[in-house]
MOPAC internal coordinates of N, CA, C and O (Angstrom, degrees):
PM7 1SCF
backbone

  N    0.0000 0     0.00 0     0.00 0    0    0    0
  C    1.4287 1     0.00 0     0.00 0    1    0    0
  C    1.5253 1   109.78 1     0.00 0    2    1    0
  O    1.2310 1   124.58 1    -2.59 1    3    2    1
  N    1.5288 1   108.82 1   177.41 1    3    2    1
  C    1.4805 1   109.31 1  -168.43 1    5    3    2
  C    1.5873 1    99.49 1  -119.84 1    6    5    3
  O    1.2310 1   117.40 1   -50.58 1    7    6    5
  N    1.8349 1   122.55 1   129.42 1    7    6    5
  C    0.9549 1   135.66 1   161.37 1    9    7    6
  C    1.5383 1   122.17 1   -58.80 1   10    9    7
  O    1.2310 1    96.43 1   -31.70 1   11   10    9
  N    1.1681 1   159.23 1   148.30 1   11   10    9
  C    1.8875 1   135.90 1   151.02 1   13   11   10
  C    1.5688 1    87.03 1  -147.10 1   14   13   11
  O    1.2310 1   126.32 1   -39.86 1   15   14   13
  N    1.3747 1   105.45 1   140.14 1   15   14   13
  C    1.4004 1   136.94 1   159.40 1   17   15   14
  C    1.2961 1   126.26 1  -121.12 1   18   17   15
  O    1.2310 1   114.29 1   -89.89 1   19   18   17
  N    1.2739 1   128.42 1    90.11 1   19   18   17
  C    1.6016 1   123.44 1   144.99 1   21   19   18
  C    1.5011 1   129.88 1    -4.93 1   22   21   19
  O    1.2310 1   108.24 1   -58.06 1   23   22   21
  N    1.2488 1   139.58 1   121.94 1   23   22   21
  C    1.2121 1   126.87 1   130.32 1   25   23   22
  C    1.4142 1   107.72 1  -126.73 1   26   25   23
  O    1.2310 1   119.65 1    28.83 1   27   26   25
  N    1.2848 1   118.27 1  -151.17 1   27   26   25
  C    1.4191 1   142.51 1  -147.81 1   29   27   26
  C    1.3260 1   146.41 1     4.60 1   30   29   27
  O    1.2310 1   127.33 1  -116.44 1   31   30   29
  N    1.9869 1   103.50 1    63.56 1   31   30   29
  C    1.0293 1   126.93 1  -149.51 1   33   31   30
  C    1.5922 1    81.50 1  -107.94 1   34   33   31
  O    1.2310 1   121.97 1   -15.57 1   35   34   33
  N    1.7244 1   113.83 1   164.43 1   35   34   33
  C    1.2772 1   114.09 1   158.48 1   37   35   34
  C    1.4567 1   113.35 1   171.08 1   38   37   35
  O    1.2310 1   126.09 1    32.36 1   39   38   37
  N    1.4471 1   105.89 1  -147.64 1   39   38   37
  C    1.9761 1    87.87 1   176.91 1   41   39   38
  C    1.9964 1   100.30 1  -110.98 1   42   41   39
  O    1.2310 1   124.23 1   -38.90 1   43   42   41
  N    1.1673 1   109.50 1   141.10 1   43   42   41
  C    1.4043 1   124.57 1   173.87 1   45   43   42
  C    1.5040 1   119.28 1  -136.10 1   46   45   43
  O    1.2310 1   123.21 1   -45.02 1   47   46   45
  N    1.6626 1   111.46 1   134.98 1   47   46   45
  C    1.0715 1    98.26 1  -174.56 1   49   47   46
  C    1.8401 1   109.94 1   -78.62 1   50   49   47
  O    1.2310 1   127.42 1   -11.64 1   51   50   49
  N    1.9238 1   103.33 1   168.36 1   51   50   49
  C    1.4816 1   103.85 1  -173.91 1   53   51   50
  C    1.8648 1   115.41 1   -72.00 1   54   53   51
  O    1.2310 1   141.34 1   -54.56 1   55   54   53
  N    1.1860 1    76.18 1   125.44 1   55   54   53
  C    1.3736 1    92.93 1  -175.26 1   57   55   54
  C    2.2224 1   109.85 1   107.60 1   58   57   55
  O    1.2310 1   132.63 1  -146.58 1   59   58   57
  N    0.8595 1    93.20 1    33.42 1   59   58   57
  C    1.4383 1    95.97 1   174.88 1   61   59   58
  C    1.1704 1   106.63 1  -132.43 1   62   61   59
  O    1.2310 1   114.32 1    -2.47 1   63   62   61
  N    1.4097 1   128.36 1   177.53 1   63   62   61
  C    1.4705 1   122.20 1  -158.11 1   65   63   62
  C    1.9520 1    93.80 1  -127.04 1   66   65   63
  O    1.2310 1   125.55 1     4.92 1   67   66   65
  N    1.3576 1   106.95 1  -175.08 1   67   66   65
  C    1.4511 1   134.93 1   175.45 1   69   67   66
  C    0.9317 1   115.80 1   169.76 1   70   69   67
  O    1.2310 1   121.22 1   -19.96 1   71   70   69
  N    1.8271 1   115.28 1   160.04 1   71   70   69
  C    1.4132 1   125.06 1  -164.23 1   73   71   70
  C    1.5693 1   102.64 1  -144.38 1   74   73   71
  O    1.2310 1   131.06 1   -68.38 1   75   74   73
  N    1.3268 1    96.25 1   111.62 1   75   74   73
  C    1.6636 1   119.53 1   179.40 1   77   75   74
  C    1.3657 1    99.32 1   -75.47 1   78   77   75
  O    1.2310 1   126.36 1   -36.54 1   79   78   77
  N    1.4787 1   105.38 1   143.46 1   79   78   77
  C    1.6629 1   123.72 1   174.05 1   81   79   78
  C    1.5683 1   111.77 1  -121.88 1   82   81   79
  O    1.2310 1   120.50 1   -40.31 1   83   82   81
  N    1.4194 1   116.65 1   139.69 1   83   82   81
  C    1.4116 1   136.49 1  -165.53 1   85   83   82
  C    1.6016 1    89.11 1  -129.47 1   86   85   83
  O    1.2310 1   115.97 1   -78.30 1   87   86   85
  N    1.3167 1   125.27 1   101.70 1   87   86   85
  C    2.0155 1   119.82 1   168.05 1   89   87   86
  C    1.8634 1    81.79 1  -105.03 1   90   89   87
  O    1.2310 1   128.08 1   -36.76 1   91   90   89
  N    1.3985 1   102.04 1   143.24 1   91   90   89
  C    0.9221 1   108.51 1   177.20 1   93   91   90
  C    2.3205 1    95.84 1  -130.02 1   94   93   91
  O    1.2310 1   130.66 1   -28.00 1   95   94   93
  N    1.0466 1    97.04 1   152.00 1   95   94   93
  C    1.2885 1   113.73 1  -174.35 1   97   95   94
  C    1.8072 1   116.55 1  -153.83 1   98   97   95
  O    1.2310 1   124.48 1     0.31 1   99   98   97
  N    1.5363 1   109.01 1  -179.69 1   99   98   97
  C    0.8910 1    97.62 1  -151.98 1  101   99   98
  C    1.6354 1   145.09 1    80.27 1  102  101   99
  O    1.2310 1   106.56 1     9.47 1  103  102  101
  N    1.2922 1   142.60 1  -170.53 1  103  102  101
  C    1.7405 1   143.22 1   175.89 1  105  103  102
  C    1.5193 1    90.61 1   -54.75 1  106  105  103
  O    1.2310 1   120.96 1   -95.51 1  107  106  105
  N    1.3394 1   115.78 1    84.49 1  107  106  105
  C    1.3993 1   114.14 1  -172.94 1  109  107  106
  C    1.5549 1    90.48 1   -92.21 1  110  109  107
  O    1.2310 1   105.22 1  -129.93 1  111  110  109
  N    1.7902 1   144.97 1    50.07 1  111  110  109
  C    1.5134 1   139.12 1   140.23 1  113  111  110
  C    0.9689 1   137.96 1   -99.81 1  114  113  111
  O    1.2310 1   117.16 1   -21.19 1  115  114  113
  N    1.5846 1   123.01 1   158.81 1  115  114  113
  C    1.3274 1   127.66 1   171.87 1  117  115  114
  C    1.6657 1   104.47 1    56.93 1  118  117  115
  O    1.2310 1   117.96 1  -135.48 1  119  118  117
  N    1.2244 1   121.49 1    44.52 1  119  118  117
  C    1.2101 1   135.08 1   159.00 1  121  119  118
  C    1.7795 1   123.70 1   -74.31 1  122  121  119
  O    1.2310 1   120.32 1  -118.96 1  123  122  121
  N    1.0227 1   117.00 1    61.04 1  123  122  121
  C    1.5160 1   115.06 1  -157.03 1  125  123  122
  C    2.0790 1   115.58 1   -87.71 1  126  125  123
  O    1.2310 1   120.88 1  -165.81 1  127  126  125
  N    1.6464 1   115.93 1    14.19 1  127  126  125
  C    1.5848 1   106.42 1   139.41 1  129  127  126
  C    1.5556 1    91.80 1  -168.30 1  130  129  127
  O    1.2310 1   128.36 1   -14.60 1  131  130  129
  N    1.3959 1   101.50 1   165.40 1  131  130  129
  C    1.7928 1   134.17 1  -165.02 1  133  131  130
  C    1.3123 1   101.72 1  -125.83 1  134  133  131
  O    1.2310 1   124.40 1   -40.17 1  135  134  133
  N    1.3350 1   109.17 1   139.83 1  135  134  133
  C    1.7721 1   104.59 1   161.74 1  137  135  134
  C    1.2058 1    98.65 1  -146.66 1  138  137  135
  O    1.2310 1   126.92 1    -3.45 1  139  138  137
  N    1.7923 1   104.30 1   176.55 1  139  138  137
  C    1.4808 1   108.36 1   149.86 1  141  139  138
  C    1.3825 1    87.44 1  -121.33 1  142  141  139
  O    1.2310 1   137.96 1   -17.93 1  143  142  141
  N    1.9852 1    82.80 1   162.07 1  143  142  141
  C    1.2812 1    86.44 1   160.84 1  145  143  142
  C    1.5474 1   107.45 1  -173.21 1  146  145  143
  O    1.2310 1   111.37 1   -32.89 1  147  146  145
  N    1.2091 1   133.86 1   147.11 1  147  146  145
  C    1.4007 1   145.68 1  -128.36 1  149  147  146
  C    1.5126 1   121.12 1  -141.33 1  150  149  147
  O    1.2310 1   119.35 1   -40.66 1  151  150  149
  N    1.5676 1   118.85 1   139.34 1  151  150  149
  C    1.5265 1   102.76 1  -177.86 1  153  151  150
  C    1.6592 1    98.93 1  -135.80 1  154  153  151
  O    1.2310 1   124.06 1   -46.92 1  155  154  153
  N    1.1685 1   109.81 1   133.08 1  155  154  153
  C    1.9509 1   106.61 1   173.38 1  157  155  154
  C    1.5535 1    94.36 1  -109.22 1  158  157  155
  O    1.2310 1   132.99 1   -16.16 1  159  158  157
  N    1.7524 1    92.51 1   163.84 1  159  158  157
  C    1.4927 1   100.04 1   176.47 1  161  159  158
  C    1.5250 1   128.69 1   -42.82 1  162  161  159
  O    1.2310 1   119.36 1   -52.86 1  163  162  161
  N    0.7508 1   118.83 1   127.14 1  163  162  161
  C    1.4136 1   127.16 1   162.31 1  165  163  162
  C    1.8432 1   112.82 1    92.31 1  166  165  163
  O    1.2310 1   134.85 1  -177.65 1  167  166  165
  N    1.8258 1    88.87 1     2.35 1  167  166  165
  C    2.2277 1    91.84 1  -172.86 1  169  167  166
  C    1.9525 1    96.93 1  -101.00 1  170  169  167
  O    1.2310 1   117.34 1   -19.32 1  171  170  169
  N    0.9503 1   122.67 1   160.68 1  171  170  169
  C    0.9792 1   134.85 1   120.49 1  173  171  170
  C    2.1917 1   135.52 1   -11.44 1  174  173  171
  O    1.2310 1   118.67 1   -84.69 1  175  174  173
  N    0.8475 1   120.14 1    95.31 1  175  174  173
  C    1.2728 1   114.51 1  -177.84 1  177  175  174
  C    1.5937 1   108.61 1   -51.93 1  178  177  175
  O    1.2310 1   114.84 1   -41.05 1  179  178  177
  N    1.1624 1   127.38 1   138.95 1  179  178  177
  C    1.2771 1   129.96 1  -145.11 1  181  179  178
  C    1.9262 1    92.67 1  -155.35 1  182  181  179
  O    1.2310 1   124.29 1   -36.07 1  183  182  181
  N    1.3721 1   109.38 1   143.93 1  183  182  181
  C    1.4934 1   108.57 1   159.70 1  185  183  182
  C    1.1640 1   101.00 1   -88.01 1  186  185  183
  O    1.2310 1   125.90 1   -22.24 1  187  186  185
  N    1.4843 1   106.26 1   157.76 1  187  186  185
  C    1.6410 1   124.72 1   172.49 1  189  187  186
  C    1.3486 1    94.76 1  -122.47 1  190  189  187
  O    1.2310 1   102.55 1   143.64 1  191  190  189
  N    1.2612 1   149.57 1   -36.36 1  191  190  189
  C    1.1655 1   138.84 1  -150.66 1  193  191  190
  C    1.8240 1   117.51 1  -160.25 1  194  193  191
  O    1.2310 1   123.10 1   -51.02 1  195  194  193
  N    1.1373 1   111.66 1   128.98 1  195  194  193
  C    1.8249 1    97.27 1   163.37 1  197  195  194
  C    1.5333 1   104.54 1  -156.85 1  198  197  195
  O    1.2310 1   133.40 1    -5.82 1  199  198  197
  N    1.0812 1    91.71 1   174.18 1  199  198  197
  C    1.9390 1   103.70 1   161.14 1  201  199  198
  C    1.5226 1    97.96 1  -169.15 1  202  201  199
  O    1.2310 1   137.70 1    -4.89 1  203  202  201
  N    1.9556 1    83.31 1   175.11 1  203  202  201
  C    1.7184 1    91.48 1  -130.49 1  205  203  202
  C    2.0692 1    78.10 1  -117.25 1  206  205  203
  O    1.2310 1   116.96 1   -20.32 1  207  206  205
  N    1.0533 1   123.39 1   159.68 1  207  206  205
  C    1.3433 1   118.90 1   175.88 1  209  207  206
  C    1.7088 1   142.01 1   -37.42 1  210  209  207
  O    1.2310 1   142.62 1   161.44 1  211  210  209
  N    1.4438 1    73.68 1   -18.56 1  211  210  209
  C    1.9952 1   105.91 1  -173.16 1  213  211  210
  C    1.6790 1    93.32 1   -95.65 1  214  213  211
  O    1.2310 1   112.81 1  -177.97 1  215  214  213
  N    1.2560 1   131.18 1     2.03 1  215  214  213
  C    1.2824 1   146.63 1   160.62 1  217  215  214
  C    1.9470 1   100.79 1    82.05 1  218  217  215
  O    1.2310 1   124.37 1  -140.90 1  219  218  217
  N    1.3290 1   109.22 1    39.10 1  219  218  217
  C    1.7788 1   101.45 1  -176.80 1  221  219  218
  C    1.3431 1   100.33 1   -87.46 1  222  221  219
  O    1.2310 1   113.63 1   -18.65 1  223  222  221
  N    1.3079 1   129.65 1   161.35 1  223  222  221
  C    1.1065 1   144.98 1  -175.22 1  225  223  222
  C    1.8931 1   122.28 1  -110.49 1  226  225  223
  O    1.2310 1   121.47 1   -43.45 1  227  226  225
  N    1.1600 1   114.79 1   136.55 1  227  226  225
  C    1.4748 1    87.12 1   166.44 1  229  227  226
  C    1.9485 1    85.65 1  -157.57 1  230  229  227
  O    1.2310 1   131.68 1   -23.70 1  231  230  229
  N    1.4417 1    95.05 1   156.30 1  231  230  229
  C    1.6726 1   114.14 1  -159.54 1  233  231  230
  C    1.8903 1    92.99 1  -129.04 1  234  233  231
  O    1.2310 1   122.38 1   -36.37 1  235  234  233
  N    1.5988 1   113.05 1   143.63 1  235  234  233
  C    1.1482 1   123.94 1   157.32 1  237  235  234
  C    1.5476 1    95.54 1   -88.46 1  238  237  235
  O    1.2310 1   135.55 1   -36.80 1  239  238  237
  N    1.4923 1    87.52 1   143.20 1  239  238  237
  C    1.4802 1   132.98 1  -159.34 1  241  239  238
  C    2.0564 1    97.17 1   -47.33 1  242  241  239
  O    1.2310 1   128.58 1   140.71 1  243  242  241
  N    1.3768 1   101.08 1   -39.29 1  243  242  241
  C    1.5006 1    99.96 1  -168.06 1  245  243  242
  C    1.4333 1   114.57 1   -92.84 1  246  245  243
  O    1.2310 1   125.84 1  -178.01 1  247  246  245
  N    1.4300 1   106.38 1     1.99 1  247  246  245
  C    1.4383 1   111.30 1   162.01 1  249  247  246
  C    1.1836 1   112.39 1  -108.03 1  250  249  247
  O    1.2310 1   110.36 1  -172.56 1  251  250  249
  N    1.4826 1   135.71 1     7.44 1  251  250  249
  C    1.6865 1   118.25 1  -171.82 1  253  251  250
  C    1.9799 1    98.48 1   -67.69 1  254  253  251
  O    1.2310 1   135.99 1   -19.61 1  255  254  253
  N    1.6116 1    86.65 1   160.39 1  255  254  253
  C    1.5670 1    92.26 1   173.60 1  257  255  254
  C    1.4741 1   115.34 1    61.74 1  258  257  255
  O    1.2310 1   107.56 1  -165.75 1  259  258  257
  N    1.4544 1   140.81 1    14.25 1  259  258  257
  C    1.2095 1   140.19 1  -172.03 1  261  259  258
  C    1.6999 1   107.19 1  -159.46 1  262  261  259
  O    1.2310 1   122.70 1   167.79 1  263  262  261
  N    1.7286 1   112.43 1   -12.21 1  263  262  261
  C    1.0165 1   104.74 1  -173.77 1  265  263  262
  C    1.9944 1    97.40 1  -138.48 1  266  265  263
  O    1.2310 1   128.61 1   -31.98 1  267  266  265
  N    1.6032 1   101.02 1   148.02 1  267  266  265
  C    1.2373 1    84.54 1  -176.96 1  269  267  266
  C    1.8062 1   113.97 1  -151.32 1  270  269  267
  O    1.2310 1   117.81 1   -49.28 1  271  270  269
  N    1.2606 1   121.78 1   130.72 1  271  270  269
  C    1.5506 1   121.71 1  -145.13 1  273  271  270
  C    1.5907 1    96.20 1  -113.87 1  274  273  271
  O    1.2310 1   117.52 1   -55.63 1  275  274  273
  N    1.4911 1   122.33 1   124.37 1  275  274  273
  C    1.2252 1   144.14 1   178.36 1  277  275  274
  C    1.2689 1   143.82 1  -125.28 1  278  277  275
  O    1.2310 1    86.60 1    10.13 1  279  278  277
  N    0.9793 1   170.12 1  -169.87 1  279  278  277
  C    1.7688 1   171.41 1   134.40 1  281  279  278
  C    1.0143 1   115.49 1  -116.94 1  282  281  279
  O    1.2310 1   116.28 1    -8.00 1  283  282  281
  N    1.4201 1   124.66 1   172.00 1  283  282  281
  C    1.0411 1   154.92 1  -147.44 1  285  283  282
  C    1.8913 1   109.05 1  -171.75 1  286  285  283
  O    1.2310 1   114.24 1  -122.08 1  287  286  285
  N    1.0145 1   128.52 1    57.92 1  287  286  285
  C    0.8223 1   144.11 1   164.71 1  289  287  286
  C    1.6318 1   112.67 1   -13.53 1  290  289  287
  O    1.2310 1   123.11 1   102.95 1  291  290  289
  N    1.2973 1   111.65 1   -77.05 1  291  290  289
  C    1.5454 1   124.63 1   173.06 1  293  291  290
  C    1.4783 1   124.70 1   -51.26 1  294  293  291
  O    1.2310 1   130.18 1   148.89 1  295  294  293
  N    1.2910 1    97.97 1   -31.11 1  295  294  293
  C    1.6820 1   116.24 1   179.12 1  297  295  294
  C    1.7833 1    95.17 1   -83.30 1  298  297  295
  O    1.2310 1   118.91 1   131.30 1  299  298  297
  N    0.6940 1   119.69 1   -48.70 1  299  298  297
  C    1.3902 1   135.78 1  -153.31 1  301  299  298
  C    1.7448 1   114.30 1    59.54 1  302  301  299
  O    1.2310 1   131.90 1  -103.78 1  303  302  301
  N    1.4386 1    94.63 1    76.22 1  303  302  301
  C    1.5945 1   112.34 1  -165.73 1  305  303  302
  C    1.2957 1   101.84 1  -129.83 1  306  305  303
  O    1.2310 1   119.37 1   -40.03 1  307  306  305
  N    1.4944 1   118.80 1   139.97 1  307  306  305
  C    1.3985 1   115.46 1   154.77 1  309  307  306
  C    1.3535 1   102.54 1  -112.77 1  310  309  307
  O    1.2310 1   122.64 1   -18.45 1  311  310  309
  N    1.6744 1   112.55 1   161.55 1  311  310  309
  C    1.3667 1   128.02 1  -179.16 1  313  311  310
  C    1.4929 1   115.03 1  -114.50 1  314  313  311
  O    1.2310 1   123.27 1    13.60 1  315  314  313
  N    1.4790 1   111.34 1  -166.40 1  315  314  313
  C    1.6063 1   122.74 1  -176.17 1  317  315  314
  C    1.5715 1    92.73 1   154.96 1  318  317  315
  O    1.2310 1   137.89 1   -85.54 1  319  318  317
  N    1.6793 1    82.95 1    94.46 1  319  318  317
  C    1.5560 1   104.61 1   164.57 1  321  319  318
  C    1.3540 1   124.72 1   -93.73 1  322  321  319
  O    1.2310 1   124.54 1   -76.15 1  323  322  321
  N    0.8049 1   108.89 1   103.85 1  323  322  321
  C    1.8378 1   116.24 1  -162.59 1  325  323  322
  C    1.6304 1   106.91 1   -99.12 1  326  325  323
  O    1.2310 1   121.02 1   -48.09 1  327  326  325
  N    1.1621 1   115.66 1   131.91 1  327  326  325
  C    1.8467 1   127.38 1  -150.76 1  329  327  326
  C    1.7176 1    76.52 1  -130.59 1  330  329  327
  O    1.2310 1   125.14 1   -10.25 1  331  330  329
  N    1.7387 1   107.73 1   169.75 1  331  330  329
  C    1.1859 1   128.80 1   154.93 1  333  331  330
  C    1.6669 1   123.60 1    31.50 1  334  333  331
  O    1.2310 1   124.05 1  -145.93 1  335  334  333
  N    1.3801 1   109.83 1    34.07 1  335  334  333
  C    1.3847 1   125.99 1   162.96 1  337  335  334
  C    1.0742 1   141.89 1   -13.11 1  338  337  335
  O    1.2310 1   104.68 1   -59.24 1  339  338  337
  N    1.1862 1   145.91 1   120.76 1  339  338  337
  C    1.5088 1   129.25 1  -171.35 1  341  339  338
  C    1.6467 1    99.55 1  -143.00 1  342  341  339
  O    1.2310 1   125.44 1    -8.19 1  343  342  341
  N    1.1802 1   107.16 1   171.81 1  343  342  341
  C    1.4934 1   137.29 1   177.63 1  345  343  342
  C    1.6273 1   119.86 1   -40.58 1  346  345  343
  O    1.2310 1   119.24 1   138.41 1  347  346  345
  N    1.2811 1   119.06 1   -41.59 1  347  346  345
  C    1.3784 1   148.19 1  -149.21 1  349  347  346
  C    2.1596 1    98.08 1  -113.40 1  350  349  347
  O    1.2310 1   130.65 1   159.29 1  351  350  349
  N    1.7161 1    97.07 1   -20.71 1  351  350  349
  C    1.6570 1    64.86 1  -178.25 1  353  351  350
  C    1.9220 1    92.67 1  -107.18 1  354  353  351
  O    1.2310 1   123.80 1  -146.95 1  355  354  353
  N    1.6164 1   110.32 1    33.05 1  355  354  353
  C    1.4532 1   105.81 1   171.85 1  357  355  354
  C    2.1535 1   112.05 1   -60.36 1  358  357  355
  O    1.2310 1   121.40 1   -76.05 1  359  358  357
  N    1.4232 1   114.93 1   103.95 1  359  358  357
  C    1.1635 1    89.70 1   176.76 1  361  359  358
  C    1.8623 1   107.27 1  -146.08 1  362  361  359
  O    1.2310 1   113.52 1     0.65 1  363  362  361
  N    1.3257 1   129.87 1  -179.35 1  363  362  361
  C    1.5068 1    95.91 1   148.69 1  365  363  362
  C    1.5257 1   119.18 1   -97.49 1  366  365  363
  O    1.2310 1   124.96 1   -30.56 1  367  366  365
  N    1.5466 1   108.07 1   149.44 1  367  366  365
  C    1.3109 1   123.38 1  -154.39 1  369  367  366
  C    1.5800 1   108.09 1  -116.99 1  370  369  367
  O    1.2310 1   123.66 1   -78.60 1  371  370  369
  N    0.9385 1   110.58 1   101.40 1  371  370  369
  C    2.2670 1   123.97 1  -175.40 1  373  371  370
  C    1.4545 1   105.33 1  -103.61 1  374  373  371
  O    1.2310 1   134.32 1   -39.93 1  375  374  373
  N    1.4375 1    89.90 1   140.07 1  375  374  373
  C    1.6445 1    96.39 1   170.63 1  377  375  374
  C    1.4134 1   111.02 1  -102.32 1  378  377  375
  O    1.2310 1   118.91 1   -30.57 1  379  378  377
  N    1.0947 1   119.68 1   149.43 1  379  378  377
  C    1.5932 1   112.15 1   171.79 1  381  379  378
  C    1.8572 1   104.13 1  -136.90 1  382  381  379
  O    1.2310 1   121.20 1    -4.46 1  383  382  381
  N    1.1889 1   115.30 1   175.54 1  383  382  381
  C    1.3324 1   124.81 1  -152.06 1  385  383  382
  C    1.7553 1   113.49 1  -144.35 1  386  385  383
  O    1.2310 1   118.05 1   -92.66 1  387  386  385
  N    1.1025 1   121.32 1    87.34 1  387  386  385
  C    1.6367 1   112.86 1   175.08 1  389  387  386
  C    1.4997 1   104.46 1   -56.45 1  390  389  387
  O    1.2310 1   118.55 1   -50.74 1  391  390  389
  N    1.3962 1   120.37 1   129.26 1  391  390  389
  C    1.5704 1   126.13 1   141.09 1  393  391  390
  C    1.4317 1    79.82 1  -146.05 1  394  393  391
  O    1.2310 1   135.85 1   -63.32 1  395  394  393
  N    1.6641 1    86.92 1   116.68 1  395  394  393
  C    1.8314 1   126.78 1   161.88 1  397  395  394
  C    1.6375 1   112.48 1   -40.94 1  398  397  395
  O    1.2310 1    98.56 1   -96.33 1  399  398  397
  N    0.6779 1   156.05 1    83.67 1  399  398  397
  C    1.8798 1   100.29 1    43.35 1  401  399  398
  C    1.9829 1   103.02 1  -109.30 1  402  401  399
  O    1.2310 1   113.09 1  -173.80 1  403  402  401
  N    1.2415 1   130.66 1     6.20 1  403  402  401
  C    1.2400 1   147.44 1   156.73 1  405  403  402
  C    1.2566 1   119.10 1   -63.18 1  406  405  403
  O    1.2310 1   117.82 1   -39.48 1  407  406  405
  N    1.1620 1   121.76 1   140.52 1  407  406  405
  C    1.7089 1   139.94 1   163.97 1  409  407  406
  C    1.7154 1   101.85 1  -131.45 1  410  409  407
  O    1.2310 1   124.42 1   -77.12 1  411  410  409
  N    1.2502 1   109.12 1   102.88 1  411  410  409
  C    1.4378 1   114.36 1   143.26 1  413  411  410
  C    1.2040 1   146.76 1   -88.29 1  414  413  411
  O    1.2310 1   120.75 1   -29.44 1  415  414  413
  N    1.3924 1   116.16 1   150.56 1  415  414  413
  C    2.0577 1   108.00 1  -167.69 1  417  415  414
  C    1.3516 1    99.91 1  -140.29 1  418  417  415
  O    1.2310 1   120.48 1   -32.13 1  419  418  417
  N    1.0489 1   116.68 1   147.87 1  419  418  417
  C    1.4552 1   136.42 1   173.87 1  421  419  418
  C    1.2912 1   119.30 1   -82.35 1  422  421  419
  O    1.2310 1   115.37 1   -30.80 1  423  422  421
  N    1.2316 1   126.38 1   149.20 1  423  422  421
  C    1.4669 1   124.93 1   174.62 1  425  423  422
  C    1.5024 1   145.73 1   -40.39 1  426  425  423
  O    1.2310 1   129.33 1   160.00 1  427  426  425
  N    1.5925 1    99.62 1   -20.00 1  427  426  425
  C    1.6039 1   126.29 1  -179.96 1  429  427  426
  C    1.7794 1   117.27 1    86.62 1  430  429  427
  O    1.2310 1   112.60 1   -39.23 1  431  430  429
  N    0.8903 1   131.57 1   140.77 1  431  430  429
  C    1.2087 1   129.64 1   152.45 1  433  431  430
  C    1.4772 1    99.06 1  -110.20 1  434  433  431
  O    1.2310 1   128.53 1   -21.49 1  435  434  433
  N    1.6116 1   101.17 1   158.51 1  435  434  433
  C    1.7098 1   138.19 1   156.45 1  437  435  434
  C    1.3637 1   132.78 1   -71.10 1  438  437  435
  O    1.2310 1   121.61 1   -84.71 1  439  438  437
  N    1.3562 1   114.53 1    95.29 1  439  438  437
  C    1.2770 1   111.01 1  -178.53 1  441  439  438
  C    1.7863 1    98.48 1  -106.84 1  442  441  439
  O    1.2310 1   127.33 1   -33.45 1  443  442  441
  N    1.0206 1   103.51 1   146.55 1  443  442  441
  C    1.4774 1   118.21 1  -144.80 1  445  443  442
  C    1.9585 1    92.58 1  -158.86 1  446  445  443
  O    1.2310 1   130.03 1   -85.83 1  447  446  445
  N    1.9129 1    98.27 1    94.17 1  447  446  445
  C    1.3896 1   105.13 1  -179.39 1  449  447  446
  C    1.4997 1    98.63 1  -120.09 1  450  449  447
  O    1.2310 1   122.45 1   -46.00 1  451  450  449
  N    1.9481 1   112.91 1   134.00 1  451  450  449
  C    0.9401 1   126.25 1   171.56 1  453  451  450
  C    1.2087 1   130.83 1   -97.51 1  454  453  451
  O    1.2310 1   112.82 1   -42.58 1  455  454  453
  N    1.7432 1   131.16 1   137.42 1  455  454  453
  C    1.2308 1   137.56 1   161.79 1  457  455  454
  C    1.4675 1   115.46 1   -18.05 1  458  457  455
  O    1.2310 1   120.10 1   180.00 1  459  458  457

């Protein structure tokens, strides 16, 4: 099975950036897509971000251009570089991991952006 841990969640002011970490460990194969994806009070948990093994990308609509989803192959890390911050994307933010017939998720970190 597949381990994933979050870090580098925290408080930033709006309009400042941070970069979420996904280490993934464990039967690290045949993993074929990654996301993040995030829920604030009172929304719906929602993806913001994934890609698929063939490295495609796809972004919720309120992060395009400000948010940006990557690997690390060697590390066996996924990312989420988050640019130009605002108020609204305060939420906690989990990665999860397709290996067929499994989906694993990580614990989440808190990103927590201030006025």
């Amino acid at each position: 099975q597949v381990q994933l841990v979050e870090s580098g969640g925290g408080l930033v002011q709006a309009g400042g950036s941070l970069r979420l970490s996904c280490a993934a460990s464990g039967s690290i194969v045949s993993i074929s897509y990654m996301g993040w994806y995030r829920q604030a009070p009172g929304k719906q948990r929602e993806l913001v971000a994934s890609i698929t093994s063939g490295g495609n990308t796809n972004y919720a609509d309120s992060v395009k251009g400000r948010f940006t989803i990557s690997r690390d192959n060697a590390k066996n890390t996924l990312y989420l570089q988050m640019n130009s911050l605002k108020s609204e994307d305060t939420a906690v933010y989990s990665c999860a991991a397709r290996q067929t017939p499994y989906v694993y998720w990580g614990q989440g970190t808190q990103v927590t952006v201030s006025s």
